[in-house]
C-alpha positions in Angstrom: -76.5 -23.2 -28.5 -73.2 -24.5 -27.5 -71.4 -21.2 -27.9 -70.5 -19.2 -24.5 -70.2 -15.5 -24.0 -66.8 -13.7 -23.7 -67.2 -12.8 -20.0 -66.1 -16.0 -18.6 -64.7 -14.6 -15.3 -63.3 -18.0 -14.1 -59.9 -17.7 -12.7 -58.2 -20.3 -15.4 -54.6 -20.1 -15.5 -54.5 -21.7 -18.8 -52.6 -24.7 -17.8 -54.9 -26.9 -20.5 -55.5 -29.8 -18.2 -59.3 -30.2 -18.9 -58.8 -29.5 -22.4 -56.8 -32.6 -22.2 -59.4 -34.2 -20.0 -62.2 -33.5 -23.1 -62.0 -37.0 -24.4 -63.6 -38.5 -20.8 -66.3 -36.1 -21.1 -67.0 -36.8 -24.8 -66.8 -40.8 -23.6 -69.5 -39.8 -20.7 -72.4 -38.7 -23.3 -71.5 -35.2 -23.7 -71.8 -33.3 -27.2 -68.9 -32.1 -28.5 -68.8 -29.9 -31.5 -64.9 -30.5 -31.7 -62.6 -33.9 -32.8 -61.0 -35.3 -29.9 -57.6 -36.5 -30.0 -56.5 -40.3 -29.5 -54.8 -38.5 -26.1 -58.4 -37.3 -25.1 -57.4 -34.0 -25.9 -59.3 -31.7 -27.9 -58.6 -30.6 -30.9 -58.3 -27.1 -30.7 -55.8 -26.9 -27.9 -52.5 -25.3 -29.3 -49.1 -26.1 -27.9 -49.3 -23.4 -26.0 -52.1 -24.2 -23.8 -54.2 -21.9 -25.8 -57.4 -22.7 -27.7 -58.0 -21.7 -31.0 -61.6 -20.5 -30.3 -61.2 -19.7 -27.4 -64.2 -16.6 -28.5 -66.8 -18.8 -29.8 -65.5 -22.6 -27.6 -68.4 -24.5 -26.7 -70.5 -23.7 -23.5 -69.0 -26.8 -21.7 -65.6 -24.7 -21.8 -67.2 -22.0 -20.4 -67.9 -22.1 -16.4 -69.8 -19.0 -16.1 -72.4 -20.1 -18.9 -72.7 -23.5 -18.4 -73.3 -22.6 -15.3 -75.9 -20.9 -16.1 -77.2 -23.2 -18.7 -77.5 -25.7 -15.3 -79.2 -23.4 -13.0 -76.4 -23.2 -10.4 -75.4 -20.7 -8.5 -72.3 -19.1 -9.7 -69.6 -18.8 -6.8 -70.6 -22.4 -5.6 -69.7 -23.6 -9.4 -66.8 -21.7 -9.3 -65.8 -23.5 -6.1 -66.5 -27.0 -7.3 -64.3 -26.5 -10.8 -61.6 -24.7 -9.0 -61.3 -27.9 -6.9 -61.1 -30.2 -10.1 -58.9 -28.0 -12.0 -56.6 -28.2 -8.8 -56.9 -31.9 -9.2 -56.0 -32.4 -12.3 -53.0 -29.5 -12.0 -51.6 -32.0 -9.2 -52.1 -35.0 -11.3 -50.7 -33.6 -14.2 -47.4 -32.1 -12.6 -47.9 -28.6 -13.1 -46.1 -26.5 -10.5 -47.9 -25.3 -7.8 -47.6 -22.1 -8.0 -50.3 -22.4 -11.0 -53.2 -23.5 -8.4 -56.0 -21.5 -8.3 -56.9 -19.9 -4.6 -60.1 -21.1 -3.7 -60.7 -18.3 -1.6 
């Protein structure tokens, strides 16, 4: 139930802000199938940005199937996580040319 399919086609540019974010989720009700970090970081986010199950992450890591799972209409979900993960690129300090075009 919370696993997500491989064809995630969101344009993440792996800069692992919202897989530092995880803890505020967790903190807002959500179920999380991971430990969460005293940073609010989850658990399986390597040093490299990269998560180590990344194949079988939860669905909440996933934008096209939770998506899905909500009933929304893809590109519009696209457009609304593009705008956070811009977000919380700025307010992390990660260079800008790591945005994702909202186009």
């Amino acid at each position: 139930m919370y696993l997500c399919e491989k064809n995630d086609m969101f344009p993440c540019t792996e800069c692992g802000c919202c897989c530092r974010r995880v803890g505020k989720a967790v903190k807002g009700g959500l179920i999380f199938p991971y430990k969460v970090k005293e940073d609010g970081s989850c658990e399986m986010l390597m040093s490299n940005n990269k998560c180590k199950v990344y194949d079988s992450r939860p669905i909440f890591c996933n934008i096209s199937g939770l998506a899905g799972i909500l009933g929304r209409d893809l590109d519009e979900f696209y457009k609304e996580n593009i705008e956070i993960c811009n977000r919380y690129m700025e307010e992390d300090g990660i260079p800008i040319r790591f945005r994702i075009n909202n186009k």
